[in-house]
KOLKEVO-680670 format. One record per residue: residue number from 1; x, y, z of N, C-alpha, C, CB in turn. Coordinates in steps of 0.001 Angstrom, whole numbers. Atoms other than C-alpha are relative to their C-alpha. Glycine has a CB too. Layout:
BEGIN
(r NUM, (X, Y, Z), (X, Y, Z), (X, Y, Z), (X, Y, Z)) ...
% end
This chain:
BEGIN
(r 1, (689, 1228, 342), (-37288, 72331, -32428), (-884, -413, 1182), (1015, -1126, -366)) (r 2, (949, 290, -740), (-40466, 70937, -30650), (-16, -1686, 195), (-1226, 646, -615)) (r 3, (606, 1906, 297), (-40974, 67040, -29723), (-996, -150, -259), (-69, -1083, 1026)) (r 4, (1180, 828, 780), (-43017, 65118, -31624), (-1186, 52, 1113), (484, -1801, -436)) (r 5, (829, 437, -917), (-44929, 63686, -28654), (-977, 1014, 1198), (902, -853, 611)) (r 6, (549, -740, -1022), (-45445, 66252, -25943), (-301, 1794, -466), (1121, -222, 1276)) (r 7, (-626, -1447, 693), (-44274, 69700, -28194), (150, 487, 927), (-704, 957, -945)) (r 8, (-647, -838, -510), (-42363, 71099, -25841), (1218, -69, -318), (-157, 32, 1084)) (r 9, (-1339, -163, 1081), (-39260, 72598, -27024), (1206, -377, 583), (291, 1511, -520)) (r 10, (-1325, 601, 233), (-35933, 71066, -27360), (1148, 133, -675), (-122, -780, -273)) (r 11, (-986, -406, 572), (-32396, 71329, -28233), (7, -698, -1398), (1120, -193, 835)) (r 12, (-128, 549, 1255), (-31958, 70789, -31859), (1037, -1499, -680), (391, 1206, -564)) (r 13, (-876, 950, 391), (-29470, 68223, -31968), (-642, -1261, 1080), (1731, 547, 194)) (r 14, (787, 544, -1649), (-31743, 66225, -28361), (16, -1564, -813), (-2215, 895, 654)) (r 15, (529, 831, 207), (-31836, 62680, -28883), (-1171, -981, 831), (855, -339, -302)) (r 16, (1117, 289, -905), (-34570, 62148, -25975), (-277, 1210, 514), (239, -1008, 1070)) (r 17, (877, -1037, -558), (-37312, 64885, -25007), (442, 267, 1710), (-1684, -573, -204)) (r 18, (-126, -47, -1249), (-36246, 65898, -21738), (-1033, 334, 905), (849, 665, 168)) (r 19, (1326, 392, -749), (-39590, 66365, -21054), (-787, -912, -25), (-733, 634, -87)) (r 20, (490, 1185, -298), (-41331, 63420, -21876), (720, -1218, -12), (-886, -136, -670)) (r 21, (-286, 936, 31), (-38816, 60995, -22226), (36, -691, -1759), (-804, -450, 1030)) (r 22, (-97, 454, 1321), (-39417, 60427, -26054), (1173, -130, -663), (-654, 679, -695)) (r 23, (-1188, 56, 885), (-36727, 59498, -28390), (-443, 818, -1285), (452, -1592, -359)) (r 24, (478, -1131, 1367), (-36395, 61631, -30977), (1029, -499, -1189), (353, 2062, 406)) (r 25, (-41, 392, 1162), (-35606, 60108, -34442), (267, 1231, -1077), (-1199, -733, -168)) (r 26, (244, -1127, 488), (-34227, 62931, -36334), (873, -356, -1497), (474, 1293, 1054)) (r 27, (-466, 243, 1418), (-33341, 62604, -40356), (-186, 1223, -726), (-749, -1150, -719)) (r 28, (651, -1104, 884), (-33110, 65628, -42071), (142, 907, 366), (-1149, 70, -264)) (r 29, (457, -862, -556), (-33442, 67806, -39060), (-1519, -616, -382), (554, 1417, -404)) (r 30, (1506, -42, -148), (-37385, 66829, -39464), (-113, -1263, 672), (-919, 127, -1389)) (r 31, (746, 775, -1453), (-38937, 64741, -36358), (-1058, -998, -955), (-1128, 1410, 1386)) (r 32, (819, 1099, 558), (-40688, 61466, -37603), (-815, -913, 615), (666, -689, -563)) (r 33, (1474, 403, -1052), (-43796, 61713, -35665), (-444, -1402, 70), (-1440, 742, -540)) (r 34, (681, 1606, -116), (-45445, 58307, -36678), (986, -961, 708), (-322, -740, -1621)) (r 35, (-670, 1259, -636), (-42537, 56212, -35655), (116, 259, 1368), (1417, -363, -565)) (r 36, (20, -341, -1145), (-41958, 57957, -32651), (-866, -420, 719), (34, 989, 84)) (r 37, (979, -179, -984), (-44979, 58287, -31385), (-1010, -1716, -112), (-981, 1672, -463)) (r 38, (1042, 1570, -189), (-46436, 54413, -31889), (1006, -696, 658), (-611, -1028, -1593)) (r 39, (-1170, 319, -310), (-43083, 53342, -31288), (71, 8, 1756), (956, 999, -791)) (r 40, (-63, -565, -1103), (-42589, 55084, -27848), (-1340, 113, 1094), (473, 1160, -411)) (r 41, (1663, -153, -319), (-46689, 55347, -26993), (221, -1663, 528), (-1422, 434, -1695)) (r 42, (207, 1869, -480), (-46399, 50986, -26939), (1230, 73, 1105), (441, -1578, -1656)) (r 43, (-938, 28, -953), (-43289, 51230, -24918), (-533, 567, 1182), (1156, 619, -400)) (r 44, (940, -358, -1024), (-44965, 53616, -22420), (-1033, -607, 651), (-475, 790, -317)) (r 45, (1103, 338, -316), (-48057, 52252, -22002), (808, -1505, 724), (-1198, 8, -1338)) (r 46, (-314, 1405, -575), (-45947, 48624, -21192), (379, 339, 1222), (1087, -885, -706)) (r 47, (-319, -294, -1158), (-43908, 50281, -18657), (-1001, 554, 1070), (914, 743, -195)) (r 48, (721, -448, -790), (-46937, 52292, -16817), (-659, -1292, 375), (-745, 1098, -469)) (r 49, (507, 1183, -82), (-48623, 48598, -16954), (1224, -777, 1392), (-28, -721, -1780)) (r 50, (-1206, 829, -852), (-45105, 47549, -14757), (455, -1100, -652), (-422, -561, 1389)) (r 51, (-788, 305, 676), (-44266, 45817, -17651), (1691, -202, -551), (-485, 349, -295)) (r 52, (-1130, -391, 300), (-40775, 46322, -17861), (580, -1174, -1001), (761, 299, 1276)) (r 53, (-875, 1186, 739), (-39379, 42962, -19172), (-803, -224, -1539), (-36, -1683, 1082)) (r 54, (995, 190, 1680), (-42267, 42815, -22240), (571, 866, -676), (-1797, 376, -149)) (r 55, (-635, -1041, 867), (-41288, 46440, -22874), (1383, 103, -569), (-95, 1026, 616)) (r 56, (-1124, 306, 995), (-37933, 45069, -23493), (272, -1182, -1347), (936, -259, 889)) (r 57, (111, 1284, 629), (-38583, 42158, -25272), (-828, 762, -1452), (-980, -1352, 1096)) (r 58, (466, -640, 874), (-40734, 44183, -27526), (844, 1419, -604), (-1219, 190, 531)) (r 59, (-1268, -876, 527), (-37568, 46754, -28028), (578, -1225, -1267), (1432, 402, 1585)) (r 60, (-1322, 773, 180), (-35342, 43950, -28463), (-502, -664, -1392), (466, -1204, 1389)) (r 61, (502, 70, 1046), (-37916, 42450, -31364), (-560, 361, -673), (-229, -378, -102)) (r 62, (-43, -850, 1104), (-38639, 45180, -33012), (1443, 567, -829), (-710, 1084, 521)) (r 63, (-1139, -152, 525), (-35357, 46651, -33150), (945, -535, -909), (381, 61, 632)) (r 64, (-1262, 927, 369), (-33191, 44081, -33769), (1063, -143, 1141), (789, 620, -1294)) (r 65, (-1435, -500, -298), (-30682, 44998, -31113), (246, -1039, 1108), (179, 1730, 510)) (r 66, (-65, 608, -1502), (-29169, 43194, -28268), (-661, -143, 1237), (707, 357, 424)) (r 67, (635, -135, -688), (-30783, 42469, -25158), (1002, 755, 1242), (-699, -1192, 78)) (r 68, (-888, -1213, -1272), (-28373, 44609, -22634), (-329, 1183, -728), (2074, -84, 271)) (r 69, (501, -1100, 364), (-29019, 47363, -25412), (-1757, 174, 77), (581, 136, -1324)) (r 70, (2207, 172, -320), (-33153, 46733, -24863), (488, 644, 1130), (-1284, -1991, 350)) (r 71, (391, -499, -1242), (-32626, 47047, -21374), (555, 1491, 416), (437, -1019, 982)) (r 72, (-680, -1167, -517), (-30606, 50182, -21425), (-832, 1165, -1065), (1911, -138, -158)) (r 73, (1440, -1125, 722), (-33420, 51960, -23758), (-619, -82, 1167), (-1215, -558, -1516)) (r 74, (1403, 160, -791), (-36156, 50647, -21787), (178, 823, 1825), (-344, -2108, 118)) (r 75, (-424, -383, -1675), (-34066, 51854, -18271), (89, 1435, -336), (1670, -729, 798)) (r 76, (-658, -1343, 348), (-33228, 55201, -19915), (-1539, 466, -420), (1440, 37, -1354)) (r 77, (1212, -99, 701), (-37022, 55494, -21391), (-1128, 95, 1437), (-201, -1471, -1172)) (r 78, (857, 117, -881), (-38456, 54608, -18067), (412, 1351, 1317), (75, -1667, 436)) (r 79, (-351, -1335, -722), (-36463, 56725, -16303), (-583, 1577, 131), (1077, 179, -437)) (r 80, (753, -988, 185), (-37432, 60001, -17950), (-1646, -250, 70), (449, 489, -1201)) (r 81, (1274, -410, -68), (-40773, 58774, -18114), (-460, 486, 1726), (-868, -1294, -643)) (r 82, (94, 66, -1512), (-40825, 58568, -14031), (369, 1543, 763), (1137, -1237, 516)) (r 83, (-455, -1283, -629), (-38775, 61785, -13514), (-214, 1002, -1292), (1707, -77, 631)) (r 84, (634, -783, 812), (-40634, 64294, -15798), (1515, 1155, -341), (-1571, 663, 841)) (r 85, (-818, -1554, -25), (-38068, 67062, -15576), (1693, -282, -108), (-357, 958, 1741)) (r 86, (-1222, 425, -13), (-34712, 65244, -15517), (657, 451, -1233), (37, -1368, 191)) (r 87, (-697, -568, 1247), (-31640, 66620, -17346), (747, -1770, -588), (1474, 1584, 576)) (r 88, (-997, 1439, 346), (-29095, 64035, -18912), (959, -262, 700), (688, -74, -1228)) (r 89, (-945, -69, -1405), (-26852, 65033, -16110), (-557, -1066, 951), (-73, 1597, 848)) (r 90, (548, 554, -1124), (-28955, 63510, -14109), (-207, -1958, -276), (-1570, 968, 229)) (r 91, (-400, 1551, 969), (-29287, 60013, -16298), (1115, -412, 229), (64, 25, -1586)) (r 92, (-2005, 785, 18), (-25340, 59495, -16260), (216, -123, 1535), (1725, 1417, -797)) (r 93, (62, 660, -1278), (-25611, 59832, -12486), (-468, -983, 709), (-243, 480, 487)) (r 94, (969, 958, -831), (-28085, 57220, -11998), (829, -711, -623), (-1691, -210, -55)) (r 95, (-1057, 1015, 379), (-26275, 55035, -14550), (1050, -212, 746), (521, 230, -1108)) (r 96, (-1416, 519, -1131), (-22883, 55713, -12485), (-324, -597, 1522), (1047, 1497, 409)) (r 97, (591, 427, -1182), (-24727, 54828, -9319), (-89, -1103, 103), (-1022, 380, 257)) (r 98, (167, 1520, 624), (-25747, 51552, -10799), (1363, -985, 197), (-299, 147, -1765)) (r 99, (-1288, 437, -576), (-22542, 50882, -11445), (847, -252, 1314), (524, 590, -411)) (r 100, (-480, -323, -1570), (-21015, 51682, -8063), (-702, -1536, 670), (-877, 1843, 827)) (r 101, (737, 1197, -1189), (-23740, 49610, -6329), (776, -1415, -719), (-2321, -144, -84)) (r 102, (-210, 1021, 322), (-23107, 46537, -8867), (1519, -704, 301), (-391, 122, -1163)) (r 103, (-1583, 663, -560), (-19306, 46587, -8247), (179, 175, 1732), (1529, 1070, -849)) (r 104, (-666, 810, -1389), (-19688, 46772, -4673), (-926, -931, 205), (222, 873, 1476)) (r 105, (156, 1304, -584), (-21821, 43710, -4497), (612, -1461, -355), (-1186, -127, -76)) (r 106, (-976, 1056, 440), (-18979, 41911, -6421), (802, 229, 1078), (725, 95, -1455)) (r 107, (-914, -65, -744), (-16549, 43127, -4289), (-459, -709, 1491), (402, 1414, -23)) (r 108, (351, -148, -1171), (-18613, 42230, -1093), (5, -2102, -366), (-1605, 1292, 433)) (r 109, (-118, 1578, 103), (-18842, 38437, -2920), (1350, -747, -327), (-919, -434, -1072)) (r 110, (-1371, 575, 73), (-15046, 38178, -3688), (162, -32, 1507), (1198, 902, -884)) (r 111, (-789, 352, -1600), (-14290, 38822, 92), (-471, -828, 908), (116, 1105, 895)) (r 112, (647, 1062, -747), (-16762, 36636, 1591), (280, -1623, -1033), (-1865, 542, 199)) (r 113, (-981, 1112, 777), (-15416, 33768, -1078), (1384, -416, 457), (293, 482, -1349)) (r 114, (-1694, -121, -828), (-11825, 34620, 407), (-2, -237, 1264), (760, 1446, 22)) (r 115, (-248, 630, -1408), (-12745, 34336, 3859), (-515, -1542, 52), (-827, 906, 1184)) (r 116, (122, 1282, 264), (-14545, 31197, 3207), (662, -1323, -9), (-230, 91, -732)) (r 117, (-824, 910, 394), (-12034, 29684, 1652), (1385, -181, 866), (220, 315, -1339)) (r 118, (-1055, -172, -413), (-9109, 30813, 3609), (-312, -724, 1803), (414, 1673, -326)) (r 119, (936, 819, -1030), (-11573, 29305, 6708), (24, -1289, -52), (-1344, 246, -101)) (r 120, (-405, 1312, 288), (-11734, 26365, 5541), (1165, -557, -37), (-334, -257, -902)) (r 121, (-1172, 905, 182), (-8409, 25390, 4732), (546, 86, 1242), (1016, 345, -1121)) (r 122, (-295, 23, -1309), (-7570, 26818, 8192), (-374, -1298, 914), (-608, 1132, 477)) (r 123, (25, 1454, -1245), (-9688, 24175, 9880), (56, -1009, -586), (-1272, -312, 964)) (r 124, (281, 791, 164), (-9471, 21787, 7826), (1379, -488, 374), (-686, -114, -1010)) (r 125, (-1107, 748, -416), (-5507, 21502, 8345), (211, 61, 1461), (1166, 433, -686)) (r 126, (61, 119, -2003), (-6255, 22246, 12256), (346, -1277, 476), (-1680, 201, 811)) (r 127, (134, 1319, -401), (-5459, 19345, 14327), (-1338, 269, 822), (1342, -646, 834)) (r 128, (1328, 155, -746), (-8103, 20500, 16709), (-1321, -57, -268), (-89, 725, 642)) (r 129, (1475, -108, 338), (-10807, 20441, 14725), (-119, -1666, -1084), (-378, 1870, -1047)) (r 130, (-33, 1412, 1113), (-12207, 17248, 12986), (-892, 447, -1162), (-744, -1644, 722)) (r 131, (467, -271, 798), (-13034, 17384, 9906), (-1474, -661, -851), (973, 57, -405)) (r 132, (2054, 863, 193), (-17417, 17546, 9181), (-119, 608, -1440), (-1895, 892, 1456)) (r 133, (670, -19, 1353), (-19014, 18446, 6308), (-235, 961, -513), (-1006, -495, -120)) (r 134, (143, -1227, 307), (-19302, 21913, 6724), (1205, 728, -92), (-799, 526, 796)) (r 135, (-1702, -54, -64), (-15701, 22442, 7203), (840, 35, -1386), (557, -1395, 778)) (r 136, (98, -53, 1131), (-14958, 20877, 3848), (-728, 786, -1077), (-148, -813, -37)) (r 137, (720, -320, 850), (-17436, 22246, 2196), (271, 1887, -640), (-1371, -437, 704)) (r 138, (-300, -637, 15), (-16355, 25663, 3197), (1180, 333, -1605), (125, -89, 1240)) (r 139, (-542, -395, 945), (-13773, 25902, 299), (-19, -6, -1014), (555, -103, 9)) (r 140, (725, -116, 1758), (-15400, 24741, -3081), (-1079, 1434, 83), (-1301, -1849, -511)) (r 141, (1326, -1210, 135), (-18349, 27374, -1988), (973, 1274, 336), (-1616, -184, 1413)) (r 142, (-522, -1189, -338), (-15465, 30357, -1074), (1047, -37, -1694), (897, -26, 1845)) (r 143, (-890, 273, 1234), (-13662, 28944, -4534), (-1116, 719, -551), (504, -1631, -598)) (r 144, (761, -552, 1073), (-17191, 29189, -6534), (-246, 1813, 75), (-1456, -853, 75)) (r 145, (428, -1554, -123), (-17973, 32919, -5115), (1405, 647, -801), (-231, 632, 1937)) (r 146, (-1014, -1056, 529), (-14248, 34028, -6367), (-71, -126, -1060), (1305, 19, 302)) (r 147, (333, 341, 1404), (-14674, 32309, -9557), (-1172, 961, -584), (-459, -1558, -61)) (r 148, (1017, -956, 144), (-17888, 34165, -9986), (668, 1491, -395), (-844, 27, 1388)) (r 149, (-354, -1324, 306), (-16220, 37495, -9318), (942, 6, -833), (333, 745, 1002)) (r 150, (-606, 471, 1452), (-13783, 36444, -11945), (-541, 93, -1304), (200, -1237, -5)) (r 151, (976, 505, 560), (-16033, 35376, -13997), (-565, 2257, -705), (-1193, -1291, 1514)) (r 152, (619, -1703, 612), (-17778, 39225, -14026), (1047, 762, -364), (-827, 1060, 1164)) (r 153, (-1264, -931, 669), (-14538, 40981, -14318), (281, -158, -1248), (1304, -195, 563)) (r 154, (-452, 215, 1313), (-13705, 39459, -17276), (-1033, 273, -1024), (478, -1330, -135)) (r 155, (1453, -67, 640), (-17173, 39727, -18582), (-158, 1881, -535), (-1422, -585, 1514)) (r 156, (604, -1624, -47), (-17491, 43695, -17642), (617, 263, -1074), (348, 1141, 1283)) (r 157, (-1138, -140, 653), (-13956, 44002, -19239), (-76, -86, -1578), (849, -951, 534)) (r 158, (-46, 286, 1352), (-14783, 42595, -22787), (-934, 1093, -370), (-392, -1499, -441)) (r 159, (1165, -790, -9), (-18454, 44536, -22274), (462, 1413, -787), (-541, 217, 1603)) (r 160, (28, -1997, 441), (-16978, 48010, -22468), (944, -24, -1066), (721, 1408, 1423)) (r 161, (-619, -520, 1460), (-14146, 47149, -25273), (-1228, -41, -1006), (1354, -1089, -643)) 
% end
């Protein structure tokens, strides 16, 4: 089988051209050039523009679909378009990467929340220290950061059931 868009050949079952990045729409076994290619052509052209957020917004209301599923076309769409030659191996690594980074900048905001907080209450029950404004303040702002990372855990958690 050939893609629609670029015709270069592809695994028969492919649901994105690994050479251009196209989605491939397949019913039948037969490739359904027109949608594809106006479909995917407007998407392109938004992203080469540096469009990114239109090109999802214009997923997200055409489709129908969620906007975390927009952005994970439009990231997966932009991707191949950027790295011409990329396998899908190579996609699930960037995705897991993503990941990685995103949970360690939770992790890096739970522990600076914890010292915060655990700071604060230190000086605030100090005798030697009197208690100013920054002192206090220290533990609602080391509360809100853990809450936060709370907050995403529980969030990620529902995400992936």
């Amino acid at each position: 089988m050939n893609c629609p868009k670029c015709k270069n050949p592809i695994e028969d079952n492919a649901t994105i051209c690994e050479w251009c990045g196209a989605t491939i729409i397949n019913t039948d076994n037969k490739p359904i050039e027109n949608k594809i290619n106006s479909f995917d052509d407007e998407l392109l052209s938004l992203l080469k523009k540096g469009k990114k957020l239109a090109a999802v917004e214009f997923y997200r209301k055409v489709s129908g679909e969620k906007s975390s599923i927009s952005y994970q076309y439009i990231d997966r769409l932009d991707f191949f378009r950027t790295h011409q030659y990329a396998t899908e191996d190579q996609w699930n690594k960037e995705v897991e990467k993503k990941q990685r980074t995103n949970a360690g900048c939770l992790t890096v905001l739970f522990i600076i929340g914890l010292v915060l907080t655990c700071l604060g209450c230190y000086m605030s029950f100090s005798f030697d220290v009197t208690k100013s404004a920054t002192t206090i303040m220290m533990i609602p702002i080391g509360l809100f950061f853990i809450i936060i990372y709370i907050i995403f855990i529980i969030g990620n958690k529902k995400h992936k059931k």
